[in-house]
C-alpha positions as CSV (number, residue, x, y, z in Angstrom):
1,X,-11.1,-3.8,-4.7
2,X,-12.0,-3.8,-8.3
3,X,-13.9,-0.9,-7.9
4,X,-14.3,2.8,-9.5
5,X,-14.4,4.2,-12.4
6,X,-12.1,5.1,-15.3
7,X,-9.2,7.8,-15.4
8,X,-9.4,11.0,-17.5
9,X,-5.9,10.5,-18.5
10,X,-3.9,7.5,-17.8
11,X,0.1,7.0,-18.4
12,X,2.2,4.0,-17.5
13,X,6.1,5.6,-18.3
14,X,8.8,3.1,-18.8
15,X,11.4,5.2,-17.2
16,X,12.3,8.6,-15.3
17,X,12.0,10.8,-18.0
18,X,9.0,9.5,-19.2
19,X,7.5,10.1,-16.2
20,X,8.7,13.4,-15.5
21,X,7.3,13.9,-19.1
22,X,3.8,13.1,-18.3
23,X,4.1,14.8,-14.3
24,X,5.2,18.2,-16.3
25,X,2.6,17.9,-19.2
26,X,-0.5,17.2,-16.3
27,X,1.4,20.6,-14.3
28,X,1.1,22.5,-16.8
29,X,-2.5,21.8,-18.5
30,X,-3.9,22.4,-14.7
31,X,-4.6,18.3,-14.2
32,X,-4.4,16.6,-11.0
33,X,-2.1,13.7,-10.8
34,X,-2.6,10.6,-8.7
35,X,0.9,7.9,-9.1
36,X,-0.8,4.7,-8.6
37,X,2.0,1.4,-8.1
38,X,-0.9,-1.9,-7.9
39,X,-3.5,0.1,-6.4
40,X,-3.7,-2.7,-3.8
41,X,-4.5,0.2,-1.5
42,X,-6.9,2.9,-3.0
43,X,-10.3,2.8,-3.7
44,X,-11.7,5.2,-6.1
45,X,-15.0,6.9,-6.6
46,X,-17.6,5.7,-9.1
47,X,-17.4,8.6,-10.6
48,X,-13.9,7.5,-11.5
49,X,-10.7,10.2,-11.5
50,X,-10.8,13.4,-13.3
51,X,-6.8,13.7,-13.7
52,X,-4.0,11.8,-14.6
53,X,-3.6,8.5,-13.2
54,X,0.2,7.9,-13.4
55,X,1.1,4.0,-12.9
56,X,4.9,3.1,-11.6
57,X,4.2,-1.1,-13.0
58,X,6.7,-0.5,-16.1
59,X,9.6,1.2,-14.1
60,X,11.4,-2.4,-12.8
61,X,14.6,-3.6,-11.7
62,X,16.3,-5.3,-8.6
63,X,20.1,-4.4,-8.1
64,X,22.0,-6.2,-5.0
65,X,25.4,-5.3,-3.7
66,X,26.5,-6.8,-1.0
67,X,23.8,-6.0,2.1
68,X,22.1,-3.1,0.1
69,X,19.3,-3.7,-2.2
70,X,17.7,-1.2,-5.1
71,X,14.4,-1.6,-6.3
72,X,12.6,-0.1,-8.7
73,X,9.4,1.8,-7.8
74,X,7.1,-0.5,-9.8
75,X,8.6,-4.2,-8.6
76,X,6.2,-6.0,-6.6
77,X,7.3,-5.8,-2.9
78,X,6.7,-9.7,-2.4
79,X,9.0,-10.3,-5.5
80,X,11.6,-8.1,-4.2
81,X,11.3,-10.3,-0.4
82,X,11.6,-12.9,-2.5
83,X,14.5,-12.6,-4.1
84,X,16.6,-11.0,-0.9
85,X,15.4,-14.2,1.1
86,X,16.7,-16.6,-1.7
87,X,20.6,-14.5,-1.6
88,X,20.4,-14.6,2.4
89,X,19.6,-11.6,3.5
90,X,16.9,-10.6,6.1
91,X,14.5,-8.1,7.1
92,X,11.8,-8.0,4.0
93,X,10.6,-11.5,5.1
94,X,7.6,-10.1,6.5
95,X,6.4,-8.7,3.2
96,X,6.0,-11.8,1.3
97,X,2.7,-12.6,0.1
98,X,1.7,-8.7,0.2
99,X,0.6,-7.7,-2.9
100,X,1.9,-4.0,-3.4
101,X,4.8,-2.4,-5.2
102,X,7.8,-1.2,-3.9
103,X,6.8,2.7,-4.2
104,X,3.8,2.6,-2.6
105,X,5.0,0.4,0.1
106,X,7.5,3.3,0.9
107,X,4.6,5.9,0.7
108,X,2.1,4.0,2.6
109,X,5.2,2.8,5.0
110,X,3.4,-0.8,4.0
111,X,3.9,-3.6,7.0
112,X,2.9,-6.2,9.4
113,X,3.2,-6.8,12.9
114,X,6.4,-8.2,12.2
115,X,8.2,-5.7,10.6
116,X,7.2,-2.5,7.7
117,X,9.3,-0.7,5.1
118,X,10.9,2.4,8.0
119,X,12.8,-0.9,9.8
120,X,15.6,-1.4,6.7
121,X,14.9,1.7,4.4
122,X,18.0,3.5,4.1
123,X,16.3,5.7,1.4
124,X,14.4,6.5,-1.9
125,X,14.7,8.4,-5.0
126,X,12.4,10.5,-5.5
127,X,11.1,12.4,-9.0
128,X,10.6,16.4,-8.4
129,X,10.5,19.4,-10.2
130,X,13.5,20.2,-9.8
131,X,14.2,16.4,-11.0
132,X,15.5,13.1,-9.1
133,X,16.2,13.2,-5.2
134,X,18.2,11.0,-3.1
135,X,16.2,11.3,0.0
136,X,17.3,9.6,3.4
137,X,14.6,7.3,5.4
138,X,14.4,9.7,7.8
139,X,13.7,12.9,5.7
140,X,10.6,10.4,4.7
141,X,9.0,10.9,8.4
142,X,7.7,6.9,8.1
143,X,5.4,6.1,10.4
144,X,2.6,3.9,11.4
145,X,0.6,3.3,7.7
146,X,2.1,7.2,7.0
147,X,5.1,9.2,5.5
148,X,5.7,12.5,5.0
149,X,4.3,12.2,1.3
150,X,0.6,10.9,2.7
151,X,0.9,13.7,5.2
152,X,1.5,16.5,2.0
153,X,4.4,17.5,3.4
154,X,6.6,15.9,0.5
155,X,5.6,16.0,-3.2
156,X,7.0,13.8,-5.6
157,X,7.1,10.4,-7.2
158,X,9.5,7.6,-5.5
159,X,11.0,5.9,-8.4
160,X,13.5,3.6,-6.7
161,X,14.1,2.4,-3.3
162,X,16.8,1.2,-1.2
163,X,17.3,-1.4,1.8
164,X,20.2,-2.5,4.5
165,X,19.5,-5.5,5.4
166,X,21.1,-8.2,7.3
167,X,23.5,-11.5,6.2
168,X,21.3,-14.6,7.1
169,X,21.3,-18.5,5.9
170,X,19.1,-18.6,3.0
171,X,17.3,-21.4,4.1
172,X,16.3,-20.0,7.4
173,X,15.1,-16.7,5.3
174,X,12.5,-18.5,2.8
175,X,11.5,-20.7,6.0
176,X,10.6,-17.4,8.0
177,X,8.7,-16.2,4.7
178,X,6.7,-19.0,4.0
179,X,5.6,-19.1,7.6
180,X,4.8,-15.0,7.1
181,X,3.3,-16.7,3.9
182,X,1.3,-18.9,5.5
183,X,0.1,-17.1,8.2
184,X,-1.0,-14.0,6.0
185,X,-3.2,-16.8,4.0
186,X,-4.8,-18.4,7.3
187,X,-6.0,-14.8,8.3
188,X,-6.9,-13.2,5.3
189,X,-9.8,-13.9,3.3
190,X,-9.9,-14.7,-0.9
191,X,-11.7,-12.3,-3.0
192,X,-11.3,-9.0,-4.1
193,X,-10.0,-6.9,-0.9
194,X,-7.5,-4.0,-0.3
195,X,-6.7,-5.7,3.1
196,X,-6.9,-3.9,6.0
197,X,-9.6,-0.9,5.9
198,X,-8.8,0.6,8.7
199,X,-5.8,2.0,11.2
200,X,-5.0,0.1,14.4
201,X,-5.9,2.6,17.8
202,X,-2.9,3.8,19.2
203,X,-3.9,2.0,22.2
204,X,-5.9,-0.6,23.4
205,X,-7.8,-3.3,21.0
206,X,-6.9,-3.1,17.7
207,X,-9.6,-2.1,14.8
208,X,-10.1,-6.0,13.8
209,X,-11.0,-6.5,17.6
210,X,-13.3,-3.4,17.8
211,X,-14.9,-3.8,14.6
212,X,-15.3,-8.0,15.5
213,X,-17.0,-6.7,18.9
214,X,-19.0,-4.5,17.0
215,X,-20.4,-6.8,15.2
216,X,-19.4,-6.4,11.7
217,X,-18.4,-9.6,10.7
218,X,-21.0,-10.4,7.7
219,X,-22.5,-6.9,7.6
220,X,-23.2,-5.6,3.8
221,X,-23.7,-2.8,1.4
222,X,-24.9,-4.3,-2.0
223,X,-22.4,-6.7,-3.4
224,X,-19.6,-5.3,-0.6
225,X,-19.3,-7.3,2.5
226,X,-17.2,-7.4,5.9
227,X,-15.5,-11.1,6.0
228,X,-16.8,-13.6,8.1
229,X,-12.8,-14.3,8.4
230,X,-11.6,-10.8,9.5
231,X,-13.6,-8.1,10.8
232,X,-11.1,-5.3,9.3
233,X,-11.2,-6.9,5.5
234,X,-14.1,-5.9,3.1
235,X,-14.6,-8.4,0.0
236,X,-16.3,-7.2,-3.1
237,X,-18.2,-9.2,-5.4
238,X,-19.1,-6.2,-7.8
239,X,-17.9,-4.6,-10.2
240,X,-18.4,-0.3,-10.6
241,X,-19.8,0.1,-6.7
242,X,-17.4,1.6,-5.0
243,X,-20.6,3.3,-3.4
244,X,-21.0,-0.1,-1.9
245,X,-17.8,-0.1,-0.2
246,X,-17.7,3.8,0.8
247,X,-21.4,3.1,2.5
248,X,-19.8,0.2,4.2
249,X,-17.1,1.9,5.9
250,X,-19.2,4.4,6.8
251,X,-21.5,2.0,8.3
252,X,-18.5,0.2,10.4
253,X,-16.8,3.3,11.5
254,X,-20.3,4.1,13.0
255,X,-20.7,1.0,14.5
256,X,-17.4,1.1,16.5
257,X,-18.2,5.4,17.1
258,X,-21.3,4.0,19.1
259,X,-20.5,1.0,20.8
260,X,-17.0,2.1,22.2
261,X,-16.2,5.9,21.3
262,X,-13.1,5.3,19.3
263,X,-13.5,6.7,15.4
264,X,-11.5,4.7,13.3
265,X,-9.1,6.3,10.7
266,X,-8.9,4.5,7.6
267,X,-5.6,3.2,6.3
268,X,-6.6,2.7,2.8
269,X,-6.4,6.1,0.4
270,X,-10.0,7.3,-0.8
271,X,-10.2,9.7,-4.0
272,X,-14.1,10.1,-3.8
């Protein structure tokens, strides 16, 4: 979103122990830690973050063995699709063209309608105190835009991440990402987003269909703006207004709240 404002402390470890380094030094000065991958889903205050901001970008590396696939926490998750398409195998097709990492796709349980992270995770390591954790998908409790680590159930950092998925041509792979590809372009709008705002209802319309009935296609907050293009993306054309944005969901939750009774949840992570 290109919005918020600086870190107290900021760290971008190149490995494990580096991390765990920086984790244990924030735990034991009494500093909150936020582990950031490409941010492609958090908004922070203006006011910026009084903590340690902890980025995953440097830890990379893609290991393939047969059917299972390793990434590193910090690859981007389209790079990763990418690259499993290209060998023949399926599953991650959906996730080209998304613009996350590979941890917080796990955390955030990142997907599309066809297809999200808890369909071939098989399972993650994780970094804890009592150092690193081969957890199974399930022990994750993925669910819709949620794991067990969004719920506070689960504290650590994921640091690697690994897939099952499926033997395929490798021509018919890249063909069924580029159309993902393709598709993800015709919807979404250019400019500085963080995609989707806000959590599809359980049932009935989803929150780009209640939000387009509302009418909050165009609706503004400064330089923040609901696209013309998709009623559940806002641009930004600022820079340091996250109050822009935060007044702007606000102001579409509202809308929604009044004209059908449903109060949206937001999918993207706030630290206001």
């Amino acid at each position: 979103m290109r919005v918020g404002g600086p870190a107290r402390f900021f760290a971008e470890p190149n490995g494990i122990e580096s991390a765990s380094g920086a984790i244990a030094w924030a735990k034991q000065a009494g500093t909150p830690v936020v582990v950031l991958g490409a941010g492609t889903n958090i908004v922070f205050a203006d006011e910026g973050f009084p903590g340690l901001v902890l980025r995953t970008s440097a830890l990379r590396g893609i290991r393939i063995d047969g059917i299972r696939v390793a990434a590193a926490a910090g690859e981007p998750l389209s790079r990763l699709a990418w690259s499993a398409c290209e060998r023949g195998l399926s599953g991650l097709e959906w996730a080209c063209g998304i613009p996350g990492s590979v941890g917080g796709a796990v955390v955030m349980n990142a997907g599309t309608r066809d297809g999200d992270v808890s369909g071939m995770l098989a399972s993650a390591d994780v970094l804890t105190d009592e150092g690193v954790r081969t957890l199974s998908a399930d022990s994750l409790r993925l669910g819709y835009r949620t794991s067990a680590f969004l719920a506070g159930d689960l504290r650590g950092t994921v640091v690697e991440a690994t897939f099952v998925l499926q033997e395929d041509d490798p021509s018919a792979c890249v063909d069924r990402a580029r159309t993902a590809l393709a598709e993800r372009v015709r919807k979404l709008p250019v400019g500085a987003s963080a995609g989707c705002i806000f959590r599809n209802p359980d049932t009935g319309p989803t929150a780009g269909q209640l939000l387009d009935r509302a009418g909050c296609k165009g609706l503004g907050v400064g330089r923040a703006a609901v696209s013309s293009r998709h009623a559940n993306v806002i641009v930004n054309e600022g820079v340091a207004n996250a109050s822009d944005v935060l007044a702007l969901i606000e102001r579409m939750k509202r809308r929604v709240l009044d004209a059908f009774g449903v109060e949206l949840r937001e999918e993207i992570v706030i630290y206001s």
